[in-house]
VEXTOR-783218 format. One record per residue: residue in three letters; x negated, y, z negated of N, C-alpha, C in turn. Coordinates in steps of 0.02 Angstrom, whole numbers, padded with zeros to 5 digits, always signed. Example, Ala and Ser with C-alpha at 12.3 -4.5 7.8 and 13.67 -1.06 7.14 Angstrom:
<vexvexs>
ALA-00660-00284-00390-00615-00225-00390-00660-00165-00390;SER-00642-00112-00354-00684-00053-00357-00645+00002-00394;
</vexvexs>
This chain:
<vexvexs>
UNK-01038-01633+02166-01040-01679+02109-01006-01745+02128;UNK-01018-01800+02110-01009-01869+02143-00926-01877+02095;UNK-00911-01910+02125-00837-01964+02105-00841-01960+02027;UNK-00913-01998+02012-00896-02038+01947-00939-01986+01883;UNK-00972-01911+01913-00993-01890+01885-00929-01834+01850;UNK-00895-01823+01899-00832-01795+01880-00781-01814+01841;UNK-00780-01881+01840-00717-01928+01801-00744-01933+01735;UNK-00835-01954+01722-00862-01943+01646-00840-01878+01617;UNK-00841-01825+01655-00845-01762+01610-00764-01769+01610;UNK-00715-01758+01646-00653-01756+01626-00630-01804+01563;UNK-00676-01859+01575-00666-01920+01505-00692-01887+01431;UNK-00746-01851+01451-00787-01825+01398-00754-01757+01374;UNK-00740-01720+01395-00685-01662+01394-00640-01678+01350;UNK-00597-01724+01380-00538-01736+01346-00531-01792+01291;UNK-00602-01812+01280-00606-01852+01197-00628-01793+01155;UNK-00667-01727+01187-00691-01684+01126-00624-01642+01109;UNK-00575-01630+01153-00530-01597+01139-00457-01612+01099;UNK-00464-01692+01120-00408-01720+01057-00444-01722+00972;UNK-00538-01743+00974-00540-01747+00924-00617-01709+00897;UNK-00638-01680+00935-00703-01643+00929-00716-01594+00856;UNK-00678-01570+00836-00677-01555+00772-00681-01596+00721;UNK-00668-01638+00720-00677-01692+00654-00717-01727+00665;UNK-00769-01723+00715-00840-01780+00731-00884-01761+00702;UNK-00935-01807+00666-00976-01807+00647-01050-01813+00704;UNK-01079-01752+00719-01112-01788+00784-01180-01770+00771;UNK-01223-01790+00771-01308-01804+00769-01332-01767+00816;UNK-01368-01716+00811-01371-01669+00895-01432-01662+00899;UNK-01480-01728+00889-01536-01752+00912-01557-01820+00922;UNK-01562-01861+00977-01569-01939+00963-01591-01954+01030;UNK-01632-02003+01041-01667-02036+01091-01671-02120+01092;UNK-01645-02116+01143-01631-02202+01156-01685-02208+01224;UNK-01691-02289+01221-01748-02337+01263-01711-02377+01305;UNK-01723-02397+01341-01713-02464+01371-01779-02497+01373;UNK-01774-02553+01298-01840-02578+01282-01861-02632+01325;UNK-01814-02664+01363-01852-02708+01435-01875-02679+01476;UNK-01890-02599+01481-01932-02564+01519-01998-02543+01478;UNK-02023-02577+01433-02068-02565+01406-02140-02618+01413;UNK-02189-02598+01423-02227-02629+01457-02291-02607+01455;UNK-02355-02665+01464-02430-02644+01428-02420-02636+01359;UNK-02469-02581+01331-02480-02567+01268-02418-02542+01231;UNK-02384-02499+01291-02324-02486+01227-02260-02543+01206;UNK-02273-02607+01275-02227-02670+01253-02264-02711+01202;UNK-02341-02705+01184-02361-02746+01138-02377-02715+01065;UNK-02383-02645+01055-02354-02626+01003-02284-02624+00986;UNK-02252-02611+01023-02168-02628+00998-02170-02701+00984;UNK-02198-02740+00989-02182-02825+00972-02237-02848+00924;UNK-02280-02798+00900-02340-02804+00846-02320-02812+00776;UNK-02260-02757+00755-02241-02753+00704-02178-02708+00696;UNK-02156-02741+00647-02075-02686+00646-02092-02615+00617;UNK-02156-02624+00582-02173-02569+00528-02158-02481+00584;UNK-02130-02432+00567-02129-02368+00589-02211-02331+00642;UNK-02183-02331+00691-02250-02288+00716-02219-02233+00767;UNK-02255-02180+00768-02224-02133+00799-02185-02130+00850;UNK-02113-02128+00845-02076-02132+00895-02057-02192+00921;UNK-02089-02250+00897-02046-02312+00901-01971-02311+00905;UNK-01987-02350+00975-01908-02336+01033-01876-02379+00977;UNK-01801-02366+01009-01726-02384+00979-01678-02407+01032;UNK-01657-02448+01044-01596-02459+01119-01533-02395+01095;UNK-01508-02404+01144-01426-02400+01124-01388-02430+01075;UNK-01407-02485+01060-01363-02531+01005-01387-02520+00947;UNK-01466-02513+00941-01485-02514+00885-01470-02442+00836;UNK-01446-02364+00896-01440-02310+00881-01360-02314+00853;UNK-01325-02362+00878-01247-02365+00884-01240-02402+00794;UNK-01287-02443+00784-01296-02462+00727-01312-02418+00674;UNK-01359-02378+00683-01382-02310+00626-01324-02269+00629;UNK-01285-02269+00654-01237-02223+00663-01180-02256+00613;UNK-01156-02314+00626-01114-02320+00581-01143-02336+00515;UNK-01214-02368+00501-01232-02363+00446-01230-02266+00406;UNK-01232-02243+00431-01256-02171+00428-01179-02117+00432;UNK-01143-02160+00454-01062-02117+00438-01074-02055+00498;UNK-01069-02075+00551-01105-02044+00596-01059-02035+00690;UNK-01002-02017+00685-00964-02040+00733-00998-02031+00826;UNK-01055-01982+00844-01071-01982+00890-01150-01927+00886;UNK-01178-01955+00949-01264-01924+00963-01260-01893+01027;UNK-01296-01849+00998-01325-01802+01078-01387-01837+01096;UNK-01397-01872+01145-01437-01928+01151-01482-01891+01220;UNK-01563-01912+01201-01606-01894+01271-01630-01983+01268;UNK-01692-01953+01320-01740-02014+01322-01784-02000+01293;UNK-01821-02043+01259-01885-02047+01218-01930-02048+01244;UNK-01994-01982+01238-02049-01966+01273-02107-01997+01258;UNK-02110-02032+01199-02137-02070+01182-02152-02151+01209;UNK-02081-02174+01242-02078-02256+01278-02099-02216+01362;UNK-02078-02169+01359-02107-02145+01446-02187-02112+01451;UNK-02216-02177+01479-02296-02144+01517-02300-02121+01568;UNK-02331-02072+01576-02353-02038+01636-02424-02046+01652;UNK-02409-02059+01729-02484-02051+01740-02499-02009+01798;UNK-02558-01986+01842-02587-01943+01879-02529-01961+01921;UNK-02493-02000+01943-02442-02012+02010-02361-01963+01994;UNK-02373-01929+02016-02326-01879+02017-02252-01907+02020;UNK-02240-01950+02088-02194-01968+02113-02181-02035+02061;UNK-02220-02084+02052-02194-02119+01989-02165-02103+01940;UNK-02207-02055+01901-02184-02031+01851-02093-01972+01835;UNK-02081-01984+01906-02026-01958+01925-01973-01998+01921;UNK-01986-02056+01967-01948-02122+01970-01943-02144+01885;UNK-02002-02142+01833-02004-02168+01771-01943-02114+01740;UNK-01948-02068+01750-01893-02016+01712-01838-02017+01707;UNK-01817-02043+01801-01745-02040+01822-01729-02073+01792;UNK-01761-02143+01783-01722-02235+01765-01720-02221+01686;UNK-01757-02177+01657-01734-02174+01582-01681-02110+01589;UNK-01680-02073+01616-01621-02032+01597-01544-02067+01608;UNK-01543-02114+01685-01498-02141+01705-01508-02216+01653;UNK-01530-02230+01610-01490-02268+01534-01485-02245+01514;UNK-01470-02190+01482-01417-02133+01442-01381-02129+01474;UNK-01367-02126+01539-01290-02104+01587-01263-02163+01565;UNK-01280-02211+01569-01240-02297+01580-01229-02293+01522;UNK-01261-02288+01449-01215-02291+01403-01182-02249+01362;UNK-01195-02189+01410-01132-02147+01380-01066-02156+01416;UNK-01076-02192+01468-01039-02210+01498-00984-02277+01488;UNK-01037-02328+01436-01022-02387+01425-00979-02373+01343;UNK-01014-02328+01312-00965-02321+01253-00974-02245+01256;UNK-00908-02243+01291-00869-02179+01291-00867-02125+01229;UNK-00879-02060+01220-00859-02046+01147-00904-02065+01101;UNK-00964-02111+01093-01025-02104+01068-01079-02074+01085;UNK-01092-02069+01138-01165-02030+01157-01134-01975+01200;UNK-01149-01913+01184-01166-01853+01234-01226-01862+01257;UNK-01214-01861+01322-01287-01860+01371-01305-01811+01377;UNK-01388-01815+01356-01440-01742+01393-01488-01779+01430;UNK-01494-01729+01489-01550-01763+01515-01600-01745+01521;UNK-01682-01748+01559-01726-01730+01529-01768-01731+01602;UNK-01805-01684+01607-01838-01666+01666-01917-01639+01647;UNK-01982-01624+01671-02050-01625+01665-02062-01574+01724;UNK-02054-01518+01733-02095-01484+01808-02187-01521+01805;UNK-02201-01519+01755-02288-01541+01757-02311-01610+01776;UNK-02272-01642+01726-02266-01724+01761-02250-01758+01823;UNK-02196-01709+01840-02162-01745+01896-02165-01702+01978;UNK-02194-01621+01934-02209-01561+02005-02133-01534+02018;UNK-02125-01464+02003-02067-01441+02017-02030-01461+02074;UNK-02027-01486+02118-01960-01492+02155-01932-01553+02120;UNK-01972-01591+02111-01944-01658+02105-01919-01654+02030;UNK-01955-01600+01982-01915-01597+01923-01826-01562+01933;UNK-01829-01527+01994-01755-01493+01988-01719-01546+02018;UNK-01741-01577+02069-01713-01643+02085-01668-01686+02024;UNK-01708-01687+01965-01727-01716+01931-01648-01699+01903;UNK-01655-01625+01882-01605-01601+01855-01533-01582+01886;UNK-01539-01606+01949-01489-01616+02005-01447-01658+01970;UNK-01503-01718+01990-01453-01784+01970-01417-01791+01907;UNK-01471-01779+01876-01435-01768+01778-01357-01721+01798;UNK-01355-01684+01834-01295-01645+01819-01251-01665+01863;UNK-01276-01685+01919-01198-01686+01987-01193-01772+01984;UNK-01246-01808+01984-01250-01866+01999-01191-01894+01931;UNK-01254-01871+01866-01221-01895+01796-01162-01896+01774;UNK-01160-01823+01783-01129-01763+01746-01160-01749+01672;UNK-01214-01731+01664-01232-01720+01591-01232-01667+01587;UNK-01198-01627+01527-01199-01558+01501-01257-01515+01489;UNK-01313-01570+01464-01371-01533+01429-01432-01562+01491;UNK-01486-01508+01487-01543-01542+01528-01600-01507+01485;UNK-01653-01560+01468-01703-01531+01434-01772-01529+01446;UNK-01811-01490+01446-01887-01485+01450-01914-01498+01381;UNK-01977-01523+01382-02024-01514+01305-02082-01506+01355;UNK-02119-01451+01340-02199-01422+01349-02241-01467+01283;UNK-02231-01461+01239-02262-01490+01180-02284-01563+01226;UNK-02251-01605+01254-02247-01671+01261-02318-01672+01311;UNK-02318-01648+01368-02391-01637+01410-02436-01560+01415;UNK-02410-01514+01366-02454-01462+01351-02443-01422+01431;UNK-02390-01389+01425-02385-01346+01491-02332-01246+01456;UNK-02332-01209+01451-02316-01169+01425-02249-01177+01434;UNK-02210-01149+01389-02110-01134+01392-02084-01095+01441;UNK-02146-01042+01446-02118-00955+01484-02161-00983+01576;UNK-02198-01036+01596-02221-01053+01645-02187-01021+01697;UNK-02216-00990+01735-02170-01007+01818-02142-01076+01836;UNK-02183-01125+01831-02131-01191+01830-02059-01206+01784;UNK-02094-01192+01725-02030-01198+01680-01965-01154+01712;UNK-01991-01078+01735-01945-01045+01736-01906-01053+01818;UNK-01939-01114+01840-01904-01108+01928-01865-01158+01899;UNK-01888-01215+01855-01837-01265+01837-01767-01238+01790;UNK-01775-01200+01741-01751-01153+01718-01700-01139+01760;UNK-01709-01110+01806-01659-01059+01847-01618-01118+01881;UNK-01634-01147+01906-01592-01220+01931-01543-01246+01893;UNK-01576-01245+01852-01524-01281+01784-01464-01249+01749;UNK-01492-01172+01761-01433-01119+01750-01379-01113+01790;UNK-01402-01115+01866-01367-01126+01906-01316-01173+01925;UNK-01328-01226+01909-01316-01305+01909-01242-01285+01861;UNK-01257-01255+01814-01210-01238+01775-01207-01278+01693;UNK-01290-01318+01678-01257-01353+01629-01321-01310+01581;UNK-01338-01344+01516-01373-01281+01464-01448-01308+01451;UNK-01477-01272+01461-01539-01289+01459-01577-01313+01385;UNK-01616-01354+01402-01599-01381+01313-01701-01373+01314;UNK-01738-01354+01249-01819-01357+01247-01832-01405+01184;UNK-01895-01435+01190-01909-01433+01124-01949-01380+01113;UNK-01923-01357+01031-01965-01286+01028-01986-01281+00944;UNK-02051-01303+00931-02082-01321+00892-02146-01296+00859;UNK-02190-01307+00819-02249-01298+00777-02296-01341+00806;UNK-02274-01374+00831-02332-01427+00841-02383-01431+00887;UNK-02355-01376+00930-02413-01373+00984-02397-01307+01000;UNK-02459-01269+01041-02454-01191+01038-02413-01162+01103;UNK-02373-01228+01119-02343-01214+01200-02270-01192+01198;UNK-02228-01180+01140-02156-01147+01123-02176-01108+01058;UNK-02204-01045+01097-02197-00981+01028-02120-00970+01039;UNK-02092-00919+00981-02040-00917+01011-02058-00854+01033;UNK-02109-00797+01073-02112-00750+01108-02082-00788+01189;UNK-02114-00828+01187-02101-00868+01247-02022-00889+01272;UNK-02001-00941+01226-01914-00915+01201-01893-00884+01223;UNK-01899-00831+01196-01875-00776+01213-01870-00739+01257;UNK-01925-00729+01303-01917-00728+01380-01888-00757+01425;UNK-01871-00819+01393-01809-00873+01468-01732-00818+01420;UNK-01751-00813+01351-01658-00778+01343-01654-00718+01361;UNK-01698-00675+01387-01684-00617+01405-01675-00627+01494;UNK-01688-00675+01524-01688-00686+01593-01617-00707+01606;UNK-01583-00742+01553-01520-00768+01549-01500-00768+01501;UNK-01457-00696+01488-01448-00677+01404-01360-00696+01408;UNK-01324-00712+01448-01263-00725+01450-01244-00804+01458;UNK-01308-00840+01444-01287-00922+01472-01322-00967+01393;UNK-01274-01000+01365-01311-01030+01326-01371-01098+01336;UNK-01423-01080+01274-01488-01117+01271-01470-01146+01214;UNK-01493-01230+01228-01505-01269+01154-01588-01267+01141;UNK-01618-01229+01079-01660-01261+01043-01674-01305+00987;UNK-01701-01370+00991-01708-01403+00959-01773-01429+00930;UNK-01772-01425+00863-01817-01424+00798-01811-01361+00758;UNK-01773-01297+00791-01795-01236+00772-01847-01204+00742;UNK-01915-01243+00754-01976-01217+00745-01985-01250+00713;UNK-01977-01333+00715-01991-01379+00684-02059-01429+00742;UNK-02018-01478+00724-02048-01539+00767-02111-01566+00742;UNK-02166-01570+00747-02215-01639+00717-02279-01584+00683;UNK-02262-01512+00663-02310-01502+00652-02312-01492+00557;UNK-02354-01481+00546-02355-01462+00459-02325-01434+00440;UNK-02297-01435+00363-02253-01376+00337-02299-01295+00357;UNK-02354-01295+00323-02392-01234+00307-02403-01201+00379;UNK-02430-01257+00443-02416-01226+00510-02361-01187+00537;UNK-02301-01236+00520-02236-01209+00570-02209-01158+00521;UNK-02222-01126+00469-02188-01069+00408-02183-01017+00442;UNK-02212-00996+00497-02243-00938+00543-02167-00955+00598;UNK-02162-00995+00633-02104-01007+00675-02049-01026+00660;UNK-02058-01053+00596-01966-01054+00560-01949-00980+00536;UNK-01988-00942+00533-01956-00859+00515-01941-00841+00572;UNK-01992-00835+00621-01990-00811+00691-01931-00846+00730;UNK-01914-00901+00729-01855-00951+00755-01780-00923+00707;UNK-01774-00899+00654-01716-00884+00606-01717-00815+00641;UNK-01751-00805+00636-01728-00721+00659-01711-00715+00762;UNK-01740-00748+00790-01740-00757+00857-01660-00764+00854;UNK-01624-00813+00841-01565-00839+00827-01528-00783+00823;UNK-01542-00755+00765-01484-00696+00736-01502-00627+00793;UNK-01546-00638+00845-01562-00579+00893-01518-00597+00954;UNK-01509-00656+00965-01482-00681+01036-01415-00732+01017;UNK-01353-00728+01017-01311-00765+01000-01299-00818+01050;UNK-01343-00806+01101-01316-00873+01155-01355-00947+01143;UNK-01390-00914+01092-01455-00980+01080-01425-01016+01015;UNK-01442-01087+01057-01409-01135+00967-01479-01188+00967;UNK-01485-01181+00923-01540-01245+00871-01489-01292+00849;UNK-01530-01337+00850-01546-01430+00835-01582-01444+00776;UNK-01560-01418+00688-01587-01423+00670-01610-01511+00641;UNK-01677-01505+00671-01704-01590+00672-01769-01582+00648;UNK-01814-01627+00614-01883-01627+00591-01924-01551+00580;UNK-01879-01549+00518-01885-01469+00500-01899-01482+00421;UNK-01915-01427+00385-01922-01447+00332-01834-01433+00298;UNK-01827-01467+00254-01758-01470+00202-01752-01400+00177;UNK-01795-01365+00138-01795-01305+00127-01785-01254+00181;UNK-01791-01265+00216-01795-01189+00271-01748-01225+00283;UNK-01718-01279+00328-01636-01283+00336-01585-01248+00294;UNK-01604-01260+00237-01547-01230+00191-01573-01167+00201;UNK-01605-01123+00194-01597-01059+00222-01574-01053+00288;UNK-01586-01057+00318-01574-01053+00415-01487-01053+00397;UNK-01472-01113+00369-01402-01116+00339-01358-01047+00341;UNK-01385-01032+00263-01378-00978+00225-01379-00925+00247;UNK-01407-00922+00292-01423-00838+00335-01363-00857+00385;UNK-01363-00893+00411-01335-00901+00493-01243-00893+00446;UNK-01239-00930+00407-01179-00936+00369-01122-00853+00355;UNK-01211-00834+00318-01202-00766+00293-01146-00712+00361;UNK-01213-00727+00413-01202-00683+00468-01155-00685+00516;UNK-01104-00730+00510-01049-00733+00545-01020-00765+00582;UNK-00967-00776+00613-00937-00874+00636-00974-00870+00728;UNK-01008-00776+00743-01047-00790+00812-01109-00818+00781;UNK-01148-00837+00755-01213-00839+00730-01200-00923+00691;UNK-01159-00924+00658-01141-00986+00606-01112-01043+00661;UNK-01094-01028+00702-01084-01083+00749-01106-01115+00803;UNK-01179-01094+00794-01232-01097+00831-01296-01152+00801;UNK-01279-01172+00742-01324-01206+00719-01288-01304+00698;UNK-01333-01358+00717-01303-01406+00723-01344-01446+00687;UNK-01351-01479+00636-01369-01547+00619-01384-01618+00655;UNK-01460-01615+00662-01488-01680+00696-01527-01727+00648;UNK-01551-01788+00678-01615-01818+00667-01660-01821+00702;UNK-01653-01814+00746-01727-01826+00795-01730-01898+00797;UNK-01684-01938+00777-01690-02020+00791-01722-02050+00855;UNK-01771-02101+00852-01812-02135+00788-01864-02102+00784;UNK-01871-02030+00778-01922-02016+00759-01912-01995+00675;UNK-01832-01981+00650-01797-01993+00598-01749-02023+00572;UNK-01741-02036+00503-01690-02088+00500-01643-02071+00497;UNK-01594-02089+00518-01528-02026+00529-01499-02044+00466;UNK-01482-02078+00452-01463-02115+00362-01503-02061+00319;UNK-01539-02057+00312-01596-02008+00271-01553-01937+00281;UNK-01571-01931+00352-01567-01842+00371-01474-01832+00347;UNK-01440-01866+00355-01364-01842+00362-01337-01867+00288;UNK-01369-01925+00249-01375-01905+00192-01387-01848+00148;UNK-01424-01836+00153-01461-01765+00159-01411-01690+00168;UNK-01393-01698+00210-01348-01651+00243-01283-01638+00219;UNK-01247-01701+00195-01186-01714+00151-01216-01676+00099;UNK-01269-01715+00049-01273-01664-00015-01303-01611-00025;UNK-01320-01577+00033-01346-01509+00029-01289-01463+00059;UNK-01243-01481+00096-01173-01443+00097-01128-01462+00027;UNK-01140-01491+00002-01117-01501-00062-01132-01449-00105;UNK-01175-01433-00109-01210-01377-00159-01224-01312-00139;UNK-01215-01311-00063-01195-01240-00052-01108-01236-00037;UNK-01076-01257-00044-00999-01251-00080-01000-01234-00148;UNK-01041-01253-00180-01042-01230-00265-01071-01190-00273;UNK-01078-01137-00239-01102-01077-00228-01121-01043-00319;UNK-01085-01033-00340-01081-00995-00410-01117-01041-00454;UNK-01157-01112-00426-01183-01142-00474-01260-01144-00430;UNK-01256-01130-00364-01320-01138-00320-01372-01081-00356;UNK-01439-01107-00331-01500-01044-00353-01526-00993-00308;UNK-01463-01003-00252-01492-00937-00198-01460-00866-00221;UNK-01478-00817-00220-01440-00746-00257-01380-00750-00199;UNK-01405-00743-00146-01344-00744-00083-01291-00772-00108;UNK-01277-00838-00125-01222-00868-00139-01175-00858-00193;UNK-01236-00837-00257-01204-00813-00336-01172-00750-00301;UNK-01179-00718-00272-01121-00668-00251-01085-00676-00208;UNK-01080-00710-00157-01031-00758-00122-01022-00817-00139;UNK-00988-00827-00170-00967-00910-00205-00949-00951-00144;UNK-00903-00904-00120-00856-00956-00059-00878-00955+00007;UNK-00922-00928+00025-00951-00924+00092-00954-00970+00125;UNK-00986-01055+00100-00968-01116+00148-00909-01142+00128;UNK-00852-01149+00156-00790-01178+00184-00794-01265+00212;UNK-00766-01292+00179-00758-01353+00227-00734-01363+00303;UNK-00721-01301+00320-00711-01286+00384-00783-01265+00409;UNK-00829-01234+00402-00886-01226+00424-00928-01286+00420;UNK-00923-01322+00357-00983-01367+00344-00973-01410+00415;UNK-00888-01442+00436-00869-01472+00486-00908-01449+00544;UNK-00901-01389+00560-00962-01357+00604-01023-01370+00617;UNK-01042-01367+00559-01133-01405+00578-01136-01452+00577;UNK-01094-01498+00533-01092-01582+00553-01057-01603+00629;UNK-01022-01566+00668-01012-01602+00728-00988-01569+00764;UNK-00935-01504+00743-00907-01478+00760-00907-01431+00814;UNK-00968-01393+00793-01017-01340+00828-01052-01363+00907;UNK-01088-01445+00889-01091-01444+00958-01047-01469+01011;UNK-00984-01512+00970-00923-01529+01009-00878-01472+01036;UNK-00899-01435+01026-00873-01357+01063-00915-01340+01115;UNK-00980-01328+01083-01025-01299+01158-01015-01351+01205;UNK-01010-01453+01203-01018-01482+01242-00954-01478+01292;UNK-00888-01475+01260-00816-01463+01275-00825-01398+01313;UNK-00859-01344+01307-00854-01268+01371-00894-01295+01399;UNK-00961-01320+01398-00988-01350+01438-00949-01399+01502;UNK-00936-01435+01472-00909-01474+01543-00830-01456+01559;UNK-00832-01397+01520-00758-01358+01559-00776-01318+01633;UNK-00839-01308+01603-00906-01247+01672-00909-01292+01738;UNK-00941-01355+01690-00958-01393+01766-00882-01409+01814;UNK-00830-01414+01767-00780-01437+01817-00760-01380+01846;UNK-00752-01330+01813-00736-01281+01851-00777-01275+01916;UNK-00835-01250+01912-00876-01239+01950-00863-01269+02017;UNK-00858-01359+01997-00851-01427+02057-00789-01394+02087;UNK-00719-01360+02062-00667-01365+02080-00655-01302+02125;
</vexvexs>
């Protein structure tokens, strides 16, 4: 692991450990470096301000939603959306690195705001060069999290590729992060579930928890199957991001129910800019609001547990939860380096 990849995580370590419990942290968000944007996707970004899917965000502009949004820090990737791929393997490699390495620089540049994940493609980029990929994210960077999405170029979760990149990443020592969603038929969670039985002792971030861009009425089938997956495997934590409001508050409610191994596994995102984090964590404030008022809420669960959410838990899903996994996390990697 390099000089300066070691000194971030000791920096990063020891800001979650003086204050990682009281952060408010977003544990989904994607930043651009919009002077790398170019052709069609630099002339729709300069067409109109109006919302279109996945319309990139810099660093500053995310650093901005954040304090509009009461929002002290993001688990930040790159946006798959500002990155094109094309038939050139090796380009599209080079395109990956230079967006993952602007998330290093400014998690680097404002310390204590962005947790870096980084983000790797075996299909896009051809497995070696994706573990490469995920080399650098970890020894070069030092980033805790490294993530795949199949949804993004339609390649399966449970792949032999996925799973050689997979195993690298385990190794590497940092947590393998998916998108794992409705939206495309490439993260069942049967699939899931086969990387956690291959590595049932190492934690996995999923994020959307059987959400992500597809319909309510579609994804109803994988938000059960994703709630219950959870409560089968305690090493697995969801991102809950572009999910529906209702099934969060259950996912909640159950995970709550079931105990501080299960309840501390679940984290509050936006999926920024693919959501508004103002919206979503709005949101989030007054729906932990009302499951504290348990004896006035309309779930039966709660009318018989009044007190079940704690302001000590709610702290948990607002920041708490993943400022812990990220804090053992880069306790692993140093260890490991040392």
């Amino acid at each position: 692991m390099t000089r300066a990849a070691l000194q971030f995580l000791c920096e990063l370590a020891a800001h979650l450990e003086r204050s990682g419990a009281d952060l408010v942290i977003d544990a989904d968000t994607h930043i651009t470096d919009l002077r790398t944007l170019s052709g069609p996707l630099r002339e729709r970004y300069e067409t109109s301000p109006n919302y279109y899917h996945g319309r990139p965000v810099s660093a500053e502009d995310l650093l901005c939603e954040m304090e509009m949004a009461r929002v002290d820090a993001a688990l930040s990737w790159q946006n798959p959306a500002a990155t094109s791929y094309t038939s050139d393997l090796d380009q599209n490699a080079e395109k990956l690195l230079a967006a993952n390495r602007y998330v290093r620089d400014n998690a680097v540049k404002y310390l204590g705001r962005f947790i870096p994940g980084g983000w790797t493609d075996p299909k896009a980029c051809g497995v070696e060069a994706a573990k490469r990929i995920a080399e650098a994210c970890v020894l070069e960077f030092g980033f805790p999290f490294v993530k795949m999405n199949p949804a993004q170029n339609a390649y399966a979760i449970d792949s032999a590729e996925v799973i050689a990149v997979l195993d690298h990443i385990v190794e590497l020592g940092a947590v393998p992060a998916f998108h794992f969603g409705a939206d495309t038929p490439f993260t069942p969670a049967e699939g899931l579930e086969k990387l956690l039985f291959r590595h049932p002792g190492h934690p996995f971030l999923a994020v959307h928890m059987g959400g992500g861009g597809a319909g309510y009425l579609e994804a109803e089938s994988l938000y059960v199957k994703a709630r219950l997956l959870g409560l089968k495997h305690p090493n697995l934590r969801f991102a809950l991001s572009a999910k529906r409001d209702t099934h969060i508050e259950s996912d909640l409610i159950a995970y709550q129910l079931a105990g501080e191994q299960f309840s501390r596994n679940l984290m509050c995102g936006s999926d920024a800019p693919y959501g508004r984090m103002t919206w979503n964590f709005g949101g989030y404030r007054w729906m932990f609001r009302s499951l504290m008022d348990g004896a006035r809420h309309t779930d039966p669960r709660l009318k018989s547990r009044p007190g079940a959410f704690t302001e000590h838990a709610v702290a948990g899903y607002l920041g708490g939860n993943l400022a812990r996994l990220t804090l053992e996390t880069c306790r692993r990697l140093l260890t490991q380096c040392s």
